[in-house]
Each structure stands twice: as C-alpha cells, then as structure tokens.
C-alpha positions in Angstrom: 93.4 116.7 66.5 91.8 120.5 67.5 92.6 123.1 65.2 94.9 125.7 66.8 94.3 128.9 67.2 96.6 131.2 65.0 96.4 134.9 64.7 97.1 136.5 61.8 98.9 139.8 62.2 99.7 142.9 59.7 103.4 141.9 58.8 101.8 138.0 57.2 99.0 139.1 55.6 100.2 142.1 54.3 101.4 140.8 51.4 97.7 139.2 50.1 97.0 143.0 50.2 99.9 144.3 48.0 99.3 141.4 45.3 95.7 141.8 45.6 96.2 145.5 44.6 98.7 145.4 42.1 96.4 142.4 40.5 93.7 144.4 40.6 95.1 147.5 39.4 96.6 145.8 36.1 93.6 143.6 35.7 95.6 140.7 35.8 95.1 137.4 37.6 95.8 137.0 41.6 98.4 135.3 42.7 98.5 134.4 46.1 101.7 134.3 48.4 103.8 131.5 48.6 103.6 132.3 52.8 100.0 132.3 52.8 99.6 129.2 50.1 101.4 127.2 53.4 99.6 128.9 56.3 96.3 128.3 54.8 97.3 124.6 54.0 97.1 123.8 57.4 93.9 123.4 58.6 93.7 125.4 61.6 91.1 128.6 62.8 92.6 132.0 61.5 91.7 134.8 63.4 92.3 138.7 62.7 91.5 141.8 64.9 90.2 145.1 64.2 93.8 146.5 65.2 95.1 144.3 61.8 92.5 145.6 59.7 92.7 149.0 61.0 96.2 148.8 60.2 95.3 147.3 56.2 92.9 150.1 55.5 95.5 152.9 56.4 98.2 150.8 53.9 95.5 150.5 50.9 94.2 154.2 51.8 97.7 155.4 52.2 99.7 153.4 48.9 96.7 152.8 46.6 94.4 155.7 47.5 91.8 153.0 48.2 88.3 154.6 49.4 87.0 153.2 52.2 84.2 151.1 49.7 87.3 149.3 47.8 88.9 148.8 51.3 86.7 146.8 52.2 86.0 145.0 49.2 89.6 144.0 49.6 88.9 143.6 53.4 86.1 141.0 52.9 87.6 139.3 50.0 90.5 138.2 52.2 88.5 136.9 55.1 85.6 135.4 53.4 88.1 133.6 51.2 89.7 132.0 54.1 87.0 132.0 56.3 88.4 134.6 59.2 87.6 134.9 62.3 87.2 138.9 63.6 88.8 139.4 67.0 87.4 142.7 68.4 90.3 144.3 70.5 88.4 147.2 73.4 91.1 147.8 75.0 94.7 147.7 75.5 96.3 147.7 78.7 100.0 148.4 78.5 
C-alpha cells in the first residue's frame, strides 16, 4: 500500500511544542502526546510548511521567550525525529 500524504498543521502539532517546552524548561523527561503517539504509528509521509513553522516560532517566541537559536532547536528536533517533510508555501492565492 502507498503511504498517504498527510499534512501536519499548527493546531496537531502544537502540542509536541508545549510538552517539549515545559519538559525542557523543568529538565524533566519528554513525553510525547497521546495524538501524535497514534499519527506517527501509522506509517505514512508527514509533511509540514513554512506557514506551520512560521506559525511555531511566533508561539515559542511569544510563550517561552524562545530565541530564534532554541526555536529551532525545537524546530529540528520535531522534524528530524519524525522524519518531516518541508513544504515551501510562495504564495497564496485567495
């Protein structure tokens, strides 16, 4: 069977984020989310876009004060850890 396609928007990964964070700020083990424990399960191609991450880095910059250097450790932890694919979005014509 082909893996599908899924894309992985702001509102289901957002969580990883917020227990990365917290994890990370008091030093104790990461948990991940029960959500994502099931998406990633399924072995299909996860993609993100730059509008997602875009969209990450203002919510660590904005609620943990995150630089943009421990953005994107967070940023790269996430996708190399579940091997993500990076849409690049141009354009968008409404």
């Amino acid at each position: 069977m082909d893996k599908i396609k899924v894309y992985l928007d702001t509102n289901i990964i957002h969580s990883w984020f917020r227990k990365y964070m917290d994890a990370k700020k008091r030093n104790e083990k990461f948990s991940e989310p029960e959500i994502l424990k099931f998406i990633f399960k399924l072995e299909n191609e996860y993609i993100v876009s730059n509008i997602t991450k875009t969209e990450i880095f203002r919510y660590l910059s904005a609620d943990w004060n995150a630089d943009e250097k421990r953005c994107n450790e967070a940023w790269n932890e996430f996708t190399e850890t579940y091997n993500i694919t990076y849409l690049v979005v141009k354009e968008i014509d409404f």
